[in-house]
N, C-alpha and C positions, 0 to 999 in steps of 0.2 A: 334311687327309686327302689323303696323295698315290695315286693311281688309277695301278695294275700291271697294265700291258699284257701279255699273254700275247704269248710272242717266236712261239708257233704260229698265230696268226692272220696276222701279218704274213708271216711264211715261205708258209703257205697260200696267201695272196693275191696275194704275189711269182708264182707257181710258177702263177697263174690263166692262162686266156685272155685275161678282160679285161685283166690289166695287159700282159699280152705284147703287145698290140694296142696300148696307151696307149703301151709304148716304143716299138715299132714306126713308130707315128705321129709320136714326136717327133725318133725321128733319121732318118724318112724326111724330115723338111723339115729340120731341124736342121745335118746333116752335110752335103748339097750347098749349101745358104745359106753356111755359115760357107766350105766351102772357095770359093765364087764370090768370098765378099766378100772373102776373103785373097788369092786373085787378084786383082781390082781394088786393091786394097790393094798389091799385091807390083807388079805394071803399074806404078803411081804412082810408084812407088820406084824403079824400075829404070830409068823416064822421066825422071823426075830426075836422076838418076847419070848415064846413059848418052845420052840424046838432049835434052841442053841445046837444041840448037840448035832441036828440035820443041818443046817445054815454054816455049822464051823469045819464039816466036813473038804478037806482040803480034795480038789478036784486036779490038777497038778501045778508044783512048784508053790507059791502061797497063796493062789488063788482057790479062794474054795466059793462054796454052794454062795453066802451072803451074796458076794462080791459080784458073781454071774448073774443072780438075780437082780440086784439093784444096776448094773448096768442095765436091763435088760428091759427097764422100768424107763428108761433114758431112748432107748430102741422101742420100746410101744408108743411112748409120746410119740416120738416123729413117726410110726407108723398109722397112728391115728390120725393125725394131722395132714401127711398123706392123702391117706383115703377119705375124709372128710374134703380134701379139697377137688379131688375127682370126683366124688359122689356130688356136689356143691355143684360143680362144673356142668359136668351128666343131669342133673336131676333138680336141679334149685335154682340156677342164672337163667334158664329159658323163659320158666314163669316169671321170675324175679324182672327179665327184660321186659317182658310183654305190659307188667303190671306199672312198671316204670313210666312203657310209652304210654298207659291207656291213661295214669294219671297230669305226664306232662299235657294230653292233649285234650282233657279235660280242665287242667290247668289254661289253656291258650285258651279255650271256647270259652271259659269263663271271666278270662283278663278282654276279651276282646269285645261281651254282653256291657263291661264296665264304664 
């Protein structure tokens, strides 16, 4: 038995407060995050290219500036990743549950009208 979503509840819940809130919350951390870490990212790049001379700067033994950088590029991913899943947790599952239940039980009122 396949289970027929009414495309009205989802538009409903689209067009809510709550979900306006739940986007709001994720491209208020979303879009400054991504363009920081594209900067850092882009930095890296352009340091590479353009200031060998800073980048080959041995820092000690053979490890120089490059090197500490692009790890470090390895170390922001997972700190982004991180904090995106505590922010996510804190600030985006609560609504995200609520709108979950409001739609399954708009889903049952409307299997049950059937």
């Amino acid at each position: 038995m396949t289970v027929q979503h009414d495309p009205s509840v989802y538009e409903r819940i689209q067009a809510g407060e709550q979900f306006q809130e739940l986007r709001r919350r994720y491209r208020s951390w979303a879009f400054p995050m991504t363009i920081a870490f594209l900067v850092w990212y882009l930095l890296y790049v352009v340091l590479s290219g353009f200031a060998r001379d800073f980048m080959g700067t041995k820092l000690f033994g053979n490890i120089n500036v490059a090197l500490v950088f692009g790890v470090l590029q390895f170390v922001s991913t997972f700190l982004i990743a991180w904090a995106y899943s505590r922010h996510a947790a804190a600030k985006l599952d609560p609504i995200a549950d609520e709108l979950r239940d409001e739609t399954k039980s708009a889903d049952e009122v409307g299997e049950g009208a059937k």
